[in-house]
FIDRENTOR-886552 format. One line per 3 residues: for each residue y, z, x of C-alpha. Coordinates in steps of 0.02 Angstrom, whole numbers, plus 50000, padded with zeros to 5 digits. Example, Ala and Ser with C-alpha at 12.3 -4.5 7.8 and 13.67 -1.06 7.14 Angstrom:
% FIDRENTOR-886552
49775:50390:50615 | 49947:50357:50684
This chain:
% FIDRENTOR-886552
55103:54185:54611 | 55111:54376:54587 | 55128:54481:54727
55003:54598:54787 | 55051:54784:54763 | 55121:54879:54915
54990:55007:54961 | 55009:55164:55042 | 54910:55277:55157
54865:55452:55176 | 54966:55416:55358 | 55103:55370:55242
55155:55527:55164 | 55129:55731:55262 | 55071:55855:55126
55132:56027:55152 | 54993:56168:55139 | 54971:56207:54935
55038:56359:54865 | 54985:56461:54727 | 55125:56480:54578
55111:56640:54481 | 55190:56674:54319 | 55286:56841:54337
55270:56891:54152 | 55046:56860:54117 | 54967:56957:53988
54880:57141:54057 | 54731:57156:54028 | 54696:56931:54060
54679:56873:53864 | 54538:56728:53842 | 54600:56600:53728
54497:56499:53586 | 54492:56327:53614 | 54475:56201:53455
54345:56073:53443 | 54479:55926:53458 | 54527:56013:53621
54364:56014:53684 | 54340:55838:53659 | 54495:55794:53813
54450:55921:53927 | 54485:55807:54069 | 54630:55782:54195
54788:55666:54154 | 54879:55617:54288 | 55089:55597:54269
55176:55517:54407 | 55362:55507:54402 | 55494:55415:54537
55690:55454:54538 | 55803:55370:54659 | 55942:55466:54666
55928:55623:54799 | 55967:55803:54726 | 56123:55907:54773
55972:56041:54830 | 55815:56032:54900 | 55716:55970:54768
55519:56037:54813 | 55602:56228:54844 | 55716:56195:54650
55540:56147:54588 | 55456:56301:54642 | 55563:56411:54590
55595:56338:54410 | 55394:56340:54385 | 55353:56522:54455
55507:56616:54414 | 55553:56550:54240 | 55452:56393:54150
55268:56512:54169 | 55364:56645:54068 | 55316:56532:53904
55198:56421:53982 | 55109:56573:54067 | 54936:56495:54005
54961:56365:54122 | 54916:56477:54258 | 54764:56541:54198
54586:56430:54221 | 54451:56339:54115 | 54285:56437:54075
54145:56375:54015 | 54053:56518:53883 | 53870:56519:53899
53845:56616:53755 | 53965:56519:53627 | 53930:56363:53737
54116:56336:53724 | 54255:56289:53846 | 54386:56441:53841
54559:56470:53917 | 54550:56633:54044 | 54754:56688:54053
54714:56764:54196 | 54864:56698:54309 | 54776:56630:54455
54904:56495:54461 | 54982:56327:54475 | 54929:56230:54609
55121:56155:54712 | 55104:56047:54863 | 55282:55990:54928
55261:55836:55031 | 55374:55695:55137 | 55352:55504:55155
55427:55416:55299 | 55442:55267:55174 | 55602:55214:55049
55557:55208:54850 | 55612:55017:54882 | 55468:55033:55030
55351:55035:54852 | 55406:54876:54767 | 55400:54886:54585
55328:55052:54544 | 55297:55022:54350 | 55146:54907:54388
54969:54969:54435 | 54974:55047:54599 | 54806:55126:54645
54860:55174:54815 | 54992:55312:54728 | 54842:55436:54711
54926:55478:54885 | 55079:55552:54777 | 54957:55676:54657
54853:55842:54709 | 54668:55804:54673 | 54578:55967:54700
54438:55909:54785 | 54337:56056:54887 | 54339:56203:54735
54151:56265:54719 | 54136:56324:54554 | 54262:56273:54381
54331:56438:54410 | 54391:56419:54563 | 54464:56275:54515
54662:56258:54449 | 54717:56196:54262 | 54871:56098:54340
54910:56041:54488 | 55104:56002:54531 | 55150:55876:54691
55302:55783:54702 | 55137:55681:54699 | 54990:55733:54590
54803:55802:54533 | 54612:55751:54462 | 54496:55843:54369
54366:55789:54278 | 54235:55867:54144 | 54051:55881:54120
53931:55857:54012 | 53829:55999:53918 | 53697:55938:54015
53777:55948:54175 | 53851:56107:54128 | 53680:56178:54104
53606:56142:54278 | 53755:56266:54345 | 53688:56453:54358
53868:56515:54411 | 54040:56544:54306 | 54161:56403:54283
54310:56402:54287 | 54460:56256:54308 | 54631:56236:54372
54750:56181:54221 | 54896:56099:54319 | 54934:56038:54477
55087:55994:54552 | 55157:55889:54681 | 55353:55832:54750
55373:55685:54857 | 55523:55667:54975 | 55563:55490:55037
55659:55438:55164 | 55791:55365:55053 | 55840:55523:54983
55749:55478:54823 | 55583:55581:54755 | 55410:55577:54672
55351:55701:54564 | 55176:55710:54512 | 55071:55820:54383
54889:55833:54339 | 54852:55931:54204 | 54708:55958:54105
54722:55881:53929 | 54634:56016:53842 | 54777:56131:53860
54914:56034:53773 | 54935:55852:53700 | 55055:55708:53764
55190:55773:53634 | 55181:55960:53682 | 55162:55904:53881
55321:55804:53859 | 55442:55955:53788 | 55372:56059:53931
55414:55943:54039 | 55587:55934:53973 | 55576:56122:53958
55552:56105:54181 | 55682:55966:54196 | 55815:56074:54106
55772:56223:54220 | 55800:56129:54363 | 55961:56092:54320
56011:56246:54295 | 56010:56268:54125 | 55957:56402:54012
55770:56410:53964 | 55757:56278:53814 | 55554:56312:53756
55570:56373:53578 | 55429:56472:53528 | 55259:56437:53553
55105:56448:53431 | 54946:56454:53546 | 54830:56518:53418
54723:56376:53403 | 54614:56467:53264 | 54693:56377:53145
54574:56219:53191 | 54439:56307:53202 | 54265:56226:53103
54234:56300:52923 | 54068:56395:52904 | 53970:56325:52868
54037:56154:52929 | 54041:56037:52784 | 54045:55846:52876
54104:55719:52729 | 54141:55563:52815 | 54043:55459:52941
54130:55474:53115 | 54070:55338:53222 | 54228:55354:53316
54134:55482:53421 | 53980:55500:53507 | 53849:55655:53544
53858:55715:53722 | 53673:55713:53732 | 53672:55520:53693
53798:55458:53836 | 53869:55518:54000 | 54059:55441:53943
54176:55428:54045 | 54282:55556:53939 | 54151:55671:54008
54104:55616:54180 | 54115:55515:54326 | 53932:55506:54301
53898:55632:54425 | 53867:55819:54413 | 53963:55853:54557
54092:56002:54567 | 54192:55906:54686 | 54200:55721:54673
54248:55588:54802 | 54416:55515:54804 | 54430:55367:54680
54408:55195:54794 | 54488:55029:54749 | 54362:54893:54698
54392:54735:54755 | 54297:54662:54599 | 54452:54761:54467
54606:54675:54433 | 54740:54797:54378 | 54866:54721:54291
55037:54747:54172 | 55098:54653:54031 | 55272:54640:53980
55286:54620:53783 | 55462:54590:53744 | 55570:54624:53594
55548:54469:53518 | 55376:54457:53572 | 55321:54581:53473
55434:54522:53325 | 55344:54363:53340 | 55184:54445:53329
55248:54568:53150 | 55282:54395:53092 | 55114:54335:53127
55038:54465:53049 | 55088:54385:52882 | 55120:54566:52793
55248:54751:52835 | 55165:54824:52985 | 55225:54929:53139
55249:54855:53309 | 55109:54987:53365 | 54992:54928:53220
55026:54725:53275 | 55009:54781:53466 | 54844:54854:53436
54776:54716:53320 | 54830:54591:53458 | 54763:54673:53600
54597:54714:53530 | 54565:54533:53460 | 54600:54448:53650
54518:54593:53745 | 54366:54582:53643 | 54373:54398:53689
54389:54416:53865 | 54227:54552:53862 | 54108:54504:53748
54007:54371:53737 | 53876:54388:53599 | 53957:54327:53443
53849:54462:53361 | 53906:54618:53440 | 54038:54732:53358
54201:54762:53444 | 54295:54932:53423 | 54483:55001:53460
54514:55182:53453 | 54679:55271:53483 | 54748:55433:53454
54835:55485:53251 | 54942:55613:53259 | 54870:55761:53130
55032:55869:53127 | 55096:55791:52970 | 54922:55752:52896
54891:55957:52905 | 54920:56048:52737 | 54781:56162:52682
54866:56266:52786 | 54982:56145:52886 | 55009:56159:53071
55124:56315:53129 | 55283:56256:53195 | 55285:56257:53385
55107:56226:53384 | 55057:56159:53551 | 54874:56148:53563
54791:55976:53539 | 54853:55885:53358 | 54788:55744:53370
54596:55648:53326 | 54524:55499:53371 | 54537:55346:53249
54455:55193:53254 | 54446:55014:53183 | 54289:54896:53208
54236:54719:53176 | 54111:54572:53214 | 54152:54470:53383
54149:54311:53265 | 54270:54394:53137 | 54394:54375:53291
54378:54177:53274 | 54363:54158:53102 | 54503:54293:53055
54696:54283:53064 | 54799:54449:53158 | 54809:54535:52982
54662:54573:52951 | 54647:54663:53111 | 54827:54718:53076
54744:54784:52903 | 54595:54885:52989 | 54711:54973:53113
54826:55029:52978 | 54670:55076:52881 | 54596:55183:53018
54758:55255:53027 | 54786:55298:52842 | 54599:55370:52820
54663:55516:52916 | 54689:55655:52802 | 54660:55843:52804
54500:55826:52717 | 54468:55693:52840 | 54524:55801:53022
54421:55950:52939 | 54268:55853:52942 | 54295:55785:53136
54332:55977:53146 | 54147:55998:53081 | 54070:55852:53149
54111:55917:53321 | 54049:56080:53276 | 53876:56005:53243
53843:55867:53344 | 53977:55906:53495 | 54027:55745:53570
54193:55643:53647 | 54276:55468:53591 | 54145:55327:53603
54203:55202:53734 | 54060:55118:53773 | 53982:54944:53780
54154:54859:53777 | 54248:55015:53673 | 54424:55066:53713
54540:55171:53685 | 54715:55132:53673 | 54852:55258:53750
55050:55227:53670 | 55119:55325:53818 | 55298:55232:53768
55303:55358:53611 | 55325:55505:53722 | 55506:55527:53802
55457:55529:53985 | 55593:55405:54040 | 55720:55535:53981
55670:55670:54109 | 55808:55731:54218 | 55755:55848:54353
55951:55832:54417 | 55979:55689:54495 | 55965:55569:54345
55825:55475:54240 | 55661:55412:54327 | 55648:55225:54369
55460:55260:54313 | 55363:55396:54245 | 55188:55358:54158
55005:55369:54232 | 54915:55340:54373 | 54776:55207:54410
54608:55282:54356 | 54509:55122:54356 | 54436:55151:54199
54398:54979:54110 | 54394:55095:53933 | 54574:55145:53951
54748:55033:53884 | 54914:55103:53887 | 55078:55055:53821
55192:55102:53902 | 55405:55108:53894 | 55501:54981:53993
55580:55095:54068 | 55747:55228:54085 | 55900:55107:54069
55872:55074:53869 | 55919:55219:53754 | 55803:55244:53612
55833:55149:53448 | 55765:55209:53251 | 55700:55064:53192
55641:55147:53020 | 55447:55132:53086 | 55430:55280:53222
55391:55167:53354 | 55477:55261:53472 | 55552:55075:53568
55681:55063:53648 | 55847:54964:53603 | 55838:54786:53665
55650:54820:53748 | 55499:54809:53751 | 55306:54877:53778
55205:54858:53938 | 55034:54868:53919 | 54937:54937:54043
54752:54888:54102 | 54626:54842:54219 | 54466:54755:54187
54326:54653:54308 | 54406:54497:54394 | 54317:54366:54294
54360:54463:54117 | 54559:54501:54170 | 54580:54312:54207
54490:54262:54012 | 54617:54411:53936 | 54781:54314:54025
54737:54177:53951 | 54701:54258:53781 | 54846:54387:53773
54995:54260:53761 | 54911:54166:53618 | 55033:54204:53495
C-alpha cells in the first residue's frame, strides 16, 4: 500500500523576519516596461521548490543574500521592480522601480530524511515557500519571493481588476532558504510567470547557483524589449484559437482563485484530492513510441497517453470533447523578424489538440499521437502573430475548463543540475497547487546525466518521466487503472 506523505507544520520550521533585496545598479529615473500579450496571458505565481542534502562550507541563507542583492539584480534588476496594472492601456506593465526581492531565511528542527521521499506530492511543503499574504494593493505587493522555502501570487480578472479604484502593483519574486537539522537545505522561489518563461527562469537560476559558488557572473546579455511581440495594427486574427478563452466568459483558474481578493487564504488540503506521481520508465515509454505505430517523440506519446486515460477517468458523456494543451516553444518558429538572442520575455503559446470522448475507445494511441504532433506543427509565425492578435482583441488565458488541461514538461528544463555549492538537488520541481487542470512531467531526478537522443526530449540517460497530478478521489482511482494500459 503506498504510504501517506509526511506532513509538516508551520511549528515545524521558524521563519526569520523577510527582508527586502535591492538591486544596487536600477535604472534612474524607474523605466516601465511593455509587457506582450503572451505574457499577459501567465501573469500568475509559479512556485520552485528545491532540496540539497549536502550542508554548505558557509552559511547558506547569508551566501544567498548576498549573491541576489549584490550581484545576480545587476542583470536581473527587473526582478525587483513590481506588476502594474494600466488603466488607461488596460494592460499589465513592469514598474523597474527596485522595490525588491522578497528573502525570508528560515530553520527546521527536522532532517531532509524527516520528509520521506520529497519528489512526490507534498502539499504540506507550502511551509518551505513565501506566500505574500497581507499586501493591500498589487503594488505593494513583490514580483518574487525567495525562501529557502517559497511564494504565491495569483492574478485577476479584468473584471476583478475593475472593481479596484487604487494602483496595483505586484511582487515579481520571492525567496525563501530552509536550514534542516541535518545540515542539508531547501530553497524555494515564487515568481511571477509573466516576467520570464521556464527556459529563461532556469539560466537565471543557474546564473544564482554559479554566484553562489563563487564564480564569476555567467548571464550573457539580456534582450527585455518585449516590443518585438507586440500585436500588428490593426490586428489581423487568421486562425481560429480555441486554445484560449475570453476573460469575460470564465473566471479560470489561470486568472483566479475565484475570488477578488487582494490577499487570499492559505491553500487547504482537501480530503476529497488525491495527489499522486507516476513513474514512466525508459522502457515504458519505449513501449508506448512502439505503440504508437509511427516516428514520434517520447513527449508527443506521453501526451497522447495521458490525455486518452485522463479523459477516461473524467468524463463521462461519450459526447463531450476532450482537450490537452501544453506549451510550444516559439523561439525557433519566429522569423519575420526572429526572436533577439538573449531574449527572455515569455516565447512560448499555448497549443492544443481535441477529440470526441468516444474517439478515445474507438481510436488507437496514434491518432492521438497524430493530433499532438499536429497541434504542435500548426505553430508557425503566421500562426503566433495571430494568438498575438487574438489576444489583442478578445484578451483571454488558456482554456482549462470542463475537464481541460494543460500539460507542464518541467523535465525539459535543467533544474536537477543546479548547484548552489554543495552539490545537485535530490529534487527541484513545483509545489502542490491542487489544481485538477494542471499535469507535469517531471525529471527523475539529479543522479542521471542528460542523454541526446536525436528528439530534444531533454531525458535523462537510463530514466525516465514522472508525471505529476492530482484529481478527485473517485477520478484518480479510474486514471490508475487507465494509465498502465499499455
Amino acid at each position: 500500500m503506498e504510504s501517506p506523505p509526511v506532513l509538516i507544520s508551520d511549528n515545524d520550521v521558524n521563519k526569520q523576519p523577510p527582508v527586502t533585496l535591492v538591486s544596487p545598479t536600477n535604472p534612474t529615473p524607474t523605466q516601465t516596461l511593455f509587457l506582450s500579450n503572451i505574457d499577459q496571458t501567465v501573469a500568475f505565481p509559479v512556485e520552485t521548490l528545491f532540496f540539497f542534502d549536502s550542508p554548505m562550507s558557509e552559511d547558506i541563507v547569508e551566501t544567498m543574500k548576498r549573491s541576489v542583492s549584490e550581484v545576480l539584480l545587476i542583470p536581473y534588476y527587473f526582478m525587483a521592480g513590481r506588476l502594474n496594472f494600466n488603466f488607461q492601456t488596460r494592460r499589465l506593465e513592469l514598474v523597474c522601480n527596485n522595490a525588491g526581492v522578497l528573502f525570508v531565511g528560515a530553520s527546521s528542527k527536522l532532517t531532509i530524511k524527516d520528509l520521506g521521499d520529497v519528489s512526490s506530492p507534498n502539499p504540506s511543503f507550502q511551509h518551505l515557500i513565501s506566500r505574500t499574504y497581507g499586501f493591500r494593493s498589487l503594488a505593494e505587493t513583490p514580483i518574487w519571493t525567495i525562501q529557502a522555502r517559497f511564494m504565491f501570487g495569483w492574478i485577476l480578472t479584468f473584471a476583478e481588476i475593475k472593481t479596484v479604484k487604487r494602483v496595483f502593483q505586484m511582487i515579481l519574486k520571492n525567496a525563501q532558504v530552509t536550514k534542516f537539522k541535518c545540515g542539508g537545505y531547501s530553497i524555494g522561489f515564487v515568481m511571477n510567470h509573466c516576467t520570464l518563461d521556464g527556459r529563461s527562469a532556469a539560466e537565471m537560476f543557474q546564473c544564482l547557483a554559479s554566484i553562489c559558488r563563487g564564480e564569476e557572473l555567467k548571464a550573457e546579455a539580456l534582450f527585455n524589449d518585449r516590443t518585438i511581440l507586440a500585436a500588428r495594427s490593426p490586428p489581423r486574427i487568421e486562425y481560429a484559437h480555441t486554445e484560449y478563452t475570453k476573460l469575460t466568459d470564465t473566471t479560470t483558474t489561470f486568472t483566479s482563485p475565484h475570488q477578488a481578493s487582494l490577499s487570499p487564504p492559505p491553500p487547504k488540503i482537501i480530503d476529497t484530492q488525491s495527489y499522486k506521481l507516476f513513474h514512466f520508465s525508459s522502457d515504458m515509454i519505449s513501449s508506448l513510441k512502439s505503440k504508437a505505430m509511427t516516428k514520434c517523440s517520447s513527449f508527443e506519446a506521453i501526451v497522447a497517453h495521458i490525455w486518452r486515460a485522463r479523459t477516461r477517468a473524467v468524463f463521462e458523456d461519450p459526447s463531450e470533447v476532450s482537450t490537452v494543451m501544453f506549451a510550444v516553444d516559439i523561439t525557433s518558429k519566429m522569423n519575420n523578424p526572429p526572436l533577439p538572442i538573449g531574449f527572455i520575455g515569455n516565447a512560448v503559446i499555448t497549443a492544443s489538440a481535441s477529440a470526441q470522448v468516444v474517439e478515445l475507445v474507438e481510436q488507437p494511441l496514434c491518432f492521438f499521437v497524430g493530433k499532438v504532433r499536429s497541434a504542435i506543427e500548426r505553430v508557425t509565425d503566421d500562426y503566433v502573430r495571430s494568438v498575438i492578435d487574438w489576444l489583442e482583441v478578445h484578451k483571454g488565458v488558456p482554456s482549462t475548463m470542463n475537464g481541460n488541461f494543460f500539460v507542464s514538461a518541467w523535465y525539459k528544463l535543467p533544474f536537477h543540475e543546479l548547484d548552489f555549492g554543495s552539490g545537485r538537488p535530490v529534487f527541484g520541481g513545483p509545489v502542490v497547487s491542487g489544481l485538477h487542470e494542471f499535469v507535469l512531467l517531471l525529471s527523475e531526478g539529479s543522479n542521471r546525466k542528460s542523454c541526446k537522443n536525436g528528439e530534444g526530449d531533454g531525458l535523462k540517460r537510463g530514466g525516465g518521466v514522472n508525471v505529476w497530478m492530482v484529481l478527485e478521489q473517485h477520478k484518480m482511482e479510474r486514471f490508475v487503472k487507465y494509465v498502465f494500459e499499455m
